[in-house]
N, CA, C and O atoms as a DFTB+ gen file, in Angstrom:
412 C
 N C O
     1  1      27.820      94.232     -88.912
     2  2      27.186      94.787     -87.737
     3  2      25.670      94.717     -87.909
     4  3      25.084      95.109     -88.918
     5  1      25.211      94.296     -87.058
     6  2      23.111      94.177     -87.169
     7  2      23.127      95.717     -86.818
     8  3      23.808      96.416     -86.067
     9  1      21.976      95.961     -87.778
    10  2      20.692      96.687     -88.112
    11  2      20.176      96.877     -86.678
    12  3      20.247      96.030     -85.788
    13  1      19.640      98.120     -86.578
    14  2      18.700      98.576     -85.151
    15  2      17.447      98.823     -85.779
    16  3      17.337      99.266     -86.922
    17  1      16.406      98.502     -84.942
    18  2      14.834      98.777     -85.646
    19  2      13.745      99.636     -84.715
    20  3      13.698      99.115     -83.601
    21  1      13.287     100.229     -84.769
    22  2      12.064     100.784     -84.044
    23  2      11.039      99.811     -84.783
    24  3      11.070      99.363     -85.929
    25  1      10.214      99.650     -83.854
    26  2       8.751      98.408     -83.808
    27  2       7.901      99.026     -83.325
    28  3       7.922      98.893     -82.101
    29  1       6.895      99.853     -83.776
    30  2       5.857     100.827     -83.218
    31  2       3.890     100.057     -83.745
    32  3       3.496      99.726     -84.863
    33  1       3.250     100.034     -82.609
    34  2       1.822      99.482     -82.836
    35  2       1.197     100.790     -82.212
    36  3       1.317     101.255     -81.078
    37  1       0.446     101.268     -83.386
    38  2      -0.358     102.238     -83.276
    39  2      -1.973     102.482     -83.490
    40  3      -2.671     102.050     -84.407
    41  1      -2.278     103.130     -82.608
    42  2      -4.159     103.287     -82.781
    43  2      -4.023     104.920     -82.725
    44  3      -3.778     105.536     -81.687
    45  1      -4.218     105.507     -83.987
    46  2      -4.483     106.431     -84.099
    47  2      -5.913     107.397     -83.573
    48  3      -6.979     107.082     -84.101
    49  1      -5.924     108.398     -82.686
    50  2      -7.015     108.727     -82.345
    51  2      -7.426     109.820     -83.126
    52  3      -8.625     109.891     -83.392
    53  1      -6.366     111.022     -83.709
    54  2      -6.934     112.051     -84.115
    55  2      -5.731     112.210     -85.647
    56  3      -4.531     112.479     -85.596
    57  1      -6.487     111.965     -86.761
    58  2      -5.338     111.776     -87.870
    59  2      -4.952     113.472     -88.135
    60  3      -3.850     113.771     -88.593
    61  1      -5.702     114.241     -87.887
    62  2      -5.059     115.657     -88.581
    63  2      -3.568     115.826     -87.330
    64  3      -2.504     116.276     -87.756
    65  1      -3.665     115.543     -86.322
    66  2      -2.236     116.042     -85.633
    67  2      -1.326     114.822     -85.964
    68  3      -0.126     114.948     -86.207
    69  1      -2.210     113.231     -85.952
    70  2      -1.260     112.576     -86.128
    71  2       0.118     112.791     -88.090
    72  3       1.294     112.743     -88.452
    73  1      -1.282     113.012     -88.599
    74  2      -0.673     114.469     -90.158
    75  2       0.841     114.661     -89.818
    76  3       1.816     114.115     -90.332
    77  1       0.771     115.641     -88.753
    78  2       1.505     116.631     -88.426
    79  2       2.436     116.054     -87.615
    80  3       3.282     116.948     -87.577
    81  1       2.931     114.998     -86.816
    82  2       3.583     113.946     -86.386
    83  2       4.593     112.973     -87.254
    84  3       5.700     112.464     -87.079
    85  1       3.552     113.001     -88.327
    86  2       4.479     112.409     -90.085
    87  2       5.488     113.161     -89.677
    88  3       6.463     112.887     -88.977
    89  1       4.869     114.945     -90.613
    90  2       5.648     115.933     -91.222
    91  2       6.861     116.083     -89.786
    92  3       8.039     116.157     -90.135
    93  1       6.754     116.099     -89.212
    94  2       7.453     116.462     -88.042
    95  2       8.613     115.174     -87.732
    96  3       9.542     115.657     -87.083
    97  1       8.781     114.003     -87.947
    98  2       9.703     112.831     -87.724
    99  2      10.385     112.963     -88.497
   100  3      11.572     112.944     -88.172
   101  1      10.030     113.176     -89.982
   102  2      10.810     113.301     -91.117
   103  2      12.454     113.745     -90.630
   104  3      13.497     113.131     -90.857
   105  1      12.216     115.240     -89.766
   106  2      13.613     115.806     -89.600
   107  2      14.626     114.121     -88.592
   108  3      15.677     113.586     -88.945
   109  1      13.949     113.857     -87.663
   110  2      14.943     113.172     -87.025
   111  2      15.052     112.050     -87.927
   112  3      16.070     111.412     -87.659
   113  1      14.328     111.504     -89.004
   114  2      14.098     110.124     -89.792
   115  2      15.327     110.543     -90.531
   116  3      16.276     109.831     -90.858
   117  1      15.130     111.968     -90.762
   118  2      16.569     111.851     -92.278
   119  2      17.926     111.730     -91.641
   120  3      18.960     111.117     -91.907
   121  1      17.493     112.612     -90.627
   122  2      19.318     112.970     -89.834
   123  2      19.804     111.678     -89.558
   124  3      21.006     111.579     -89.806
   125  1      19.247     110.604     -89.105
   126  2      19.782     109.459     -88.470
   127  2      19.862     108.460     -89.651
   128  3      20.804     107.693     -89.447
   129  1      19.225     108.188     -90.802
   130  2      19.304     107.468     -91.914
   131  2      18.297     106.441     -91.913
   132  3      18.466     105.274     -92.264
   133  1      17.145     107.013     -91.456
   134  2      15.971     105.550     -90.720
   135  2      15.233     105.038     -92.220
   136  3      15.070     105.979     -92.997
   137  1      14.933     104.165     -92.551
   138  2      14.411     103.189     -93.404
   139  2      13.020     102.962     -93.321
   140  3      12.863     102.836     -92.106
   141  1      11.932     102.831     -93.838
   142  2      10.616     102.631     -93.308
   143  2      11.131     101.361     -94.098
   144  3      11.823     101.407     -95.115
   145  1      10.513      99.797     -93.224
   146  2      10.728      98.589     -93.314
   147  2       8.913      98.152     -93.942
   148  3       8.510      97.830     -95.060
   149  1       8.311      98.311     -92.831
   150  2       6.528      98.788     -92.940
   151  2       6.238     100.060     -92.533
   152  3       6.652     100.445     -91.439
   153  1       5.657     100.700     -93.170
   154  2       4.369     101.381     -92.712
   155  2       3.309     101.284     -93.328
   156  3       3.021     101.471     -94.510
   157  1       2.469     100.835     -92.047
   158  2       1.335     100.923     -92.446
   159  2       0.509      99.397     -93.200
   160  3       0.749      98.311     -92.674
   161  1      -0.231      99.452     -94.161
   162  2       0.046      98.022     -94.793
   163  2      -1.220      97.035     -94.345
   164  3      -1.646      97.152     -93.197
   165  1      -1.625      96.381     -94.954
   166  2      -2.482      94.987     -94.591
   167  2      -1.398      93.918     -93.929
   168  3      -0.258      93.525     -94.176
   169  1      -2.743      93.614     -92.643
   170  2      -1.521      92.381     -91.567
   171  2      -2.956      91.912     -91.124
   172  3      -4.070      92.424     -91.006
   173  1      -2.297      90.524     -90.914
   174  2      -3.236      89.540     -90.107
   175  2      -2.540      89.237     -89.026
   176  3      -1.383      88.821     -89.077
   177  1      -3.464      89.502     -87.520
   178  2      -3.160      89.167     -86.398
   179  2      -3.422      87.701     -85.900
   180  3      -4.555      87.400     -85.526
   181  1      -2.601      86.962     -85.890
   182  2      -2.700      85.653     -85.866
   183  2      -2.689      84.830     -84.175
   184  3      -3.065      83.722     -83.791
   185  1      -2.040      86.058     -83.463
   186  2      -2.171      85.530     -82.584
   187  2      -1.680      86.734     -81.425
   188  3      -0.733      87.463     -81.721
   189  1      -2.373      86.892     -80.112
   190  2      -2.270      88.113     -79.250
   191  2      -3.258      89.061     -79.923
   192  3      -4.070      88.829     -80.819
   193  1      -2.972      90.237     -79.237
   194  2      -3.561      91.398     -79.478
   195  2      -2.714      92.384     -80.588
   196  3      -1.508      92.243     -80.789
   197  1      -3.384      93.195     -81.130
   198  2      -2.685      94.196     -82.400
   199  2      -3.348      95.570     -81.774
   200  3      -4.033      95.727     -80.762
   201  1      -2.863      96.539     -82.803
   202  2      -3.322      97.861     -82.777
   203  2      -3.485      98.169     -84.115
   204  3      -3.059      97.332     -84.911
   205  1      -4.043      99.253     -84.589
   206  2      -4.419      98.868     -86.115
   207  2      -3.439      99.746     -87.038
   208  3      -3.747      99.967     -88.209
   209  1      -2.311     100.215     -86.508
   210  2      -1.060     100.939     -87.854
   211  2       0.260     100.070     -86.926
   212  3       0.334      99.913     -85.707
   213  1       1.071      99.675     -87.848
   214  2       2.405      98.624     -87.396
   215  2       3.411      99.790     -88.622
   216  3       3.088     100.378     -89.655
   217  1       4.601      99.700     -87.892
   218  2       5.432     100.398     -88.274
   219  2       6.760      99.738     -87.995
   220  3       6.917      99.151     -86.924
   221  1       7.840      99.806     -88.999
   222  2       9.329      99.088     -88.622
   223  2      10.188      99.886     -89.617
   224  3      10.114      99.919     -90.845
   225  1      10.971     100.482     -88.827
   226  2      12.120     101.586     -89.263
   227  2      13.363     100.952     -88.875
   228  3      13.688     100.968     -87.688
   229  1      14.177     100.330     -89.848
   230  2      15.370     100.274     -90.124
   231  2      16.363     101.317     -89.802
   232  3      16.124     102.316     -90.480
   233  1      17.476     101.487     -88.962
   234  2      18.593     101.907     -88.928
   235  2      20.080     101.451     -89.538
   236  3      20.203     100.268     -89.857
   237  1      21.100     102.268     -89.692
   238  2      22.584     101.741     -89.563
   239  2      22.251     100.341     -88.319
   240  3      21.968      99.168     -88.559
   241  1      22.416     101.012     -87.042
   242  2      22.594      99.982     -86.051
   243  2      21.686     100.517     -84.549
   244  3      20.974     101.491     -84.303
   245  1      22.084      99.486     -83.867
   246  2      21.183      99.580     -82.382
   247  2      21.408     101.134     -82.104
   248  3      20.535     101.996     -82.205
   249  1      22.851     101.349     -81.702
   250  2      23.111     102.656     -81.132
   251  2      22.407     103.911     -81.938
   252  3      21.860     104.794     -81.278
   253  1      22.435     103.985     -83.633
   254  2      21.708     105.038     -84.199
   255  2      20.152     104.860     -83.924
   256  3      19.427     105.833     -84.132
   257  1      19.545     103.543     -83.420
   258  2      17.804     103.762     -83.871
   259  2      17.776     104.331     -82.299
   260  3      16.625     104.739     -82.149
   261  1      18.565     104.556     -80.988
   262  2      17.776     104.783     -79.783
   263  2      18.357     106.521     -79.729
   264  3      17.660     107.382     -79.191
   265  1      19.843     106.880     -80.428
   266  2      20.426     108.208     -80.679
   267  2      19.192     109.137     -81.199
   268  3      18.804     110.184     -80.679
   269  1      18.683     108.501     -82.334
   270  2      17.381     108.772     -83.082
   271  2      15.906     109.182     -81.897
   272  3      15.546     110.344     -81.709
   273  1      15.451     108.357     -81.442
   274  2      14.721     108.576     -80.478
   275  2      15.000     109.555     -79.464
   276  3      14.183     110.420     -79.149
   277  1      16.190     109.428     -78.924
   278  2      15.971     110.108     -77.394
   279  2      16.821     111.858     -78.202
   280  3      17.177     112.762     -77.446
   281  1      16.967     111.959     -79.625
   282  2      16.980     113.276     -80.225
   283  2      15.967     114.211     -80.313
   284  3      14.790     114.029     -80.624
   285  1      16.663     115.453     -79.943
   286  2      15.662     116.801     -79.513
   287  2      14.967     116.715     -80.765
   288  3      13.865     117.245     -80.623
   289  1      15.150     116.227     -82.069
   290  2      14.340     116.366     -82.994
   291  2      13.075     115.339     -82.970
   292  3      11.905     115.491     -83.321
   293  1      13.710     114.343     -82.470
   294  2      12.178     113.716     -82.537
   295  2      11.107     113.490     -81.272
   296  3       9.908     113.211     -81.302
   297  1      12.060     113.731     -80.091
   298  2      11.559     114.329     -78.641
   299  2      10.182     115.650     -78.948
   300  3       9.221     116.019     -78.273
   301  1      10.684     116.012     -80.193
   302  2       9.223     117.443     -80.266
   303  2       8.439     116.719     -81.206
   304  3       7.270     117.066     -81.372
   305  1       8.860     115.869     -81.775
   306  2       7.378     115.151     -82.864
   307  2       6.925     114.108     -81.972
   308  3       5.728     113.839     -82.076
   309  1       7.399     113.644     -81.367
   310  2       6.972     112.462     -80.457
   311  2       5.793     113.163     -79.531
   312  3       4.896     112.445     -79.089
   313  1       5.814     114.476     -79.269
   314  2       4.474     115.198     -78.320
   315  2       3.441     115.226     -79.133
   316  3       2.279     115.296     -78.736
   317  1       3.833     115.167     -80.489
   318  2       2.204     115.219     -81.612
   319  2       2.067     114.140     -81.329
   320  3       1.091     113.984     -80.594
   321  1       2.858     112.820     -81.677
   322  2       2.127     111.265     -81.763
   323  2       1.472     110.964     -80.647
   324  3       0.369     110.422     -80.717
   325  1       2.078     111.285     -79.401
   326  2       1.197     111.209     -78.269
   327  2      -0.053     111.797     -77.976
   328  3      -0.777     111.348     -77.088
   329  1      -0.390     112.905     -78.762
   330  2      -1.104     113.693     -78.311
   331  2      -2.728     113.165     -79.761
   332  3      -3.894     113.477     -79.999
   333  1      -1.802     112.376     -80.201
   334  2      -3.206     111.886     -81.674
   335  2      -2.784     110.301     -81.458
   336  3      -3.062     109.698     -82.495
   337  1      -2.287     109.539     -80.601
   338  2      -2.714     108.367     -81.098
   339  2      -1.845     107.359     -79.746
   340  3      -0.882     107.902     -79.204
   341  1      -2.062     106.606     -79.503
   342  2      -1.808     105.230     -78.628
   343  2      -0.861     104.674     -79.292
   344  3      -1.051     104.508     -80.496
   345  1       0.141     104.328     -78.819
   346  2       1.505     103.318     -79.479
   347  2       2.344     102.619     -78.018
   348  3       2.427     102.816     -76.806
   349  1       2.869     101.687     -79.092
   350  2       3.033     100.919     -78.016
   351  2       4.637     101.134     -79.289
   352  3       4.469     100.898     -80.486
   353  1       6.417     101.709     -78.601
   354  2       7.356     101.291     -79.349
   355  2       8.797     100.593     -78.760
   356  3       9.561     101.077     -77.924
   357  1       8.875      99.678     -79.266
   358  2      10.423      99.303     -79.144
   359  2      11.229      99.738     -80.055
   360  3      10.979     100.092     -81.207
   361  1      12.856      99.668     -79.117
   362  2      14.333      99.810     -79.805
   363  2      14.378      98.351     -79.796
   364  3      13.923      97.691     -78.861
   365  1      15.118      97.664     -81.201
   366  2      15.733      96.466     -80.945
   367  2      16.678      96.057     -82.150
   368  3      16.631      96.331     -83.350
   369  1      17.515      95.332     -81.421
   370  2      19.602      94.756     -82.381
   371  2      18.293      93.947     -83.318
   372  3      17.316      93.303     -82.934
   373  1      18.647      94.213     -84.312
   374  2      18.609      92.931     -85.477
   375  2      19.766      91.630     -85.122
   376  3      20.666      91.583     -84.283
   377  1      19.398      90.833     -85.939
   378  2      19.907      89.304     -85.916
   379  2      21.187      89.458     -87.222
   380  3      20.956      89.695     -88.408
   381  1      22.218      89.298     -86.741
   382  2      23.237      89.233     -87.925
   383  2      23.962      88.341     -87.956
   384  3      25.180      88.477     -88.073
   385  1      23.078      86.703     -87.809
   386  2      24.101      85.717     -87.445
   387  2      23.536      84.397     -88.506
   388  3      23.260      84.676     -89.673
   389  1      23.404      83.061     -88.033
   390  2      23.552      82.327     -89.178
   391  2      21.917      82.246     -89.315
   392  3      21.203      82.730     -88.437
   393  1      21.388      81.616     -90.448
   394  2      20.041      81.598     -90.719
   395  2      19.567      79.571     -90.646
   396  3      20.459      78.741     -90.475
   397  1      18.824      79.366     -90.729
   398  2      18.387      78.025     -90.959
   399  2      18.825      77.638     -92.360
   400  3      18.449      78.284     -93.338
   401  1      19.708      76.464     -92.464
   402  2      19.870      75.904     -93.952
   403  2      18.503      75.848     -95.078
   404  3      17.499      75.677     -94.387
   405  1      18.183      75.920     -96.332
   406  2      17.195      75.726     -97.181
   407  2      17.740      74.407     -97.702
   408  3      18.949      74.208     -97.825
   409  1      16.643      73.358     -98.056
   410  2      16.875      71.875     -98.436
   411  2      17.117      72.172     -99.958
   412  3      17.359      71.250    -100.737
């Protein structure tokens, strides 16, 4: 079964609430089994526009990463992130199918 991911581009405006936005996801991050894939990190924007924090949270699957989101637990940390910083996030199925051969 593919993996579900949250894909979050963030411009942090105010880091002490965004702080408190961490501490506060944690509860819905554990309950659901979420993975930090990146946070955070050196990236080169190669092409389009960026925001300057990139984030990718691993789930079980599609259905747990959006269960996760639209949960009363992270519905109340999600008012800090909004309230300290600009994001732009997707839900999305991972790929669980064949890959390109290696020569």
């Amino acid at each position: 079964m593919a993996k579900g991911y949250w894909i979050a581009r963030v411009d942090v405006n105010d880091a002490s609430i965004y702080e408190q936005y961490v501490e506060a996801n944690a509860e819905a991050f554990t309950k659901f089994a979420a993975r930090f894939i990146v946070r955070g990190g050196r990236f080169d924007t190669v092409e389009g526009a960026s925001r300057s924090r990139n984030v990718v949270l691993e789930f079980p699957d599609f259905e747990t990463a959006v269960a996760c989101y639209r949960s009363p637990e992270y519905q109340r940390a999600k008012l800090l992130r909004q309230a300290a910083a600009v994001s732009d996030v997707i839900i999305i199925e991972g790929y669980d199918g064949p890959q390109p051969a290696s020569s």
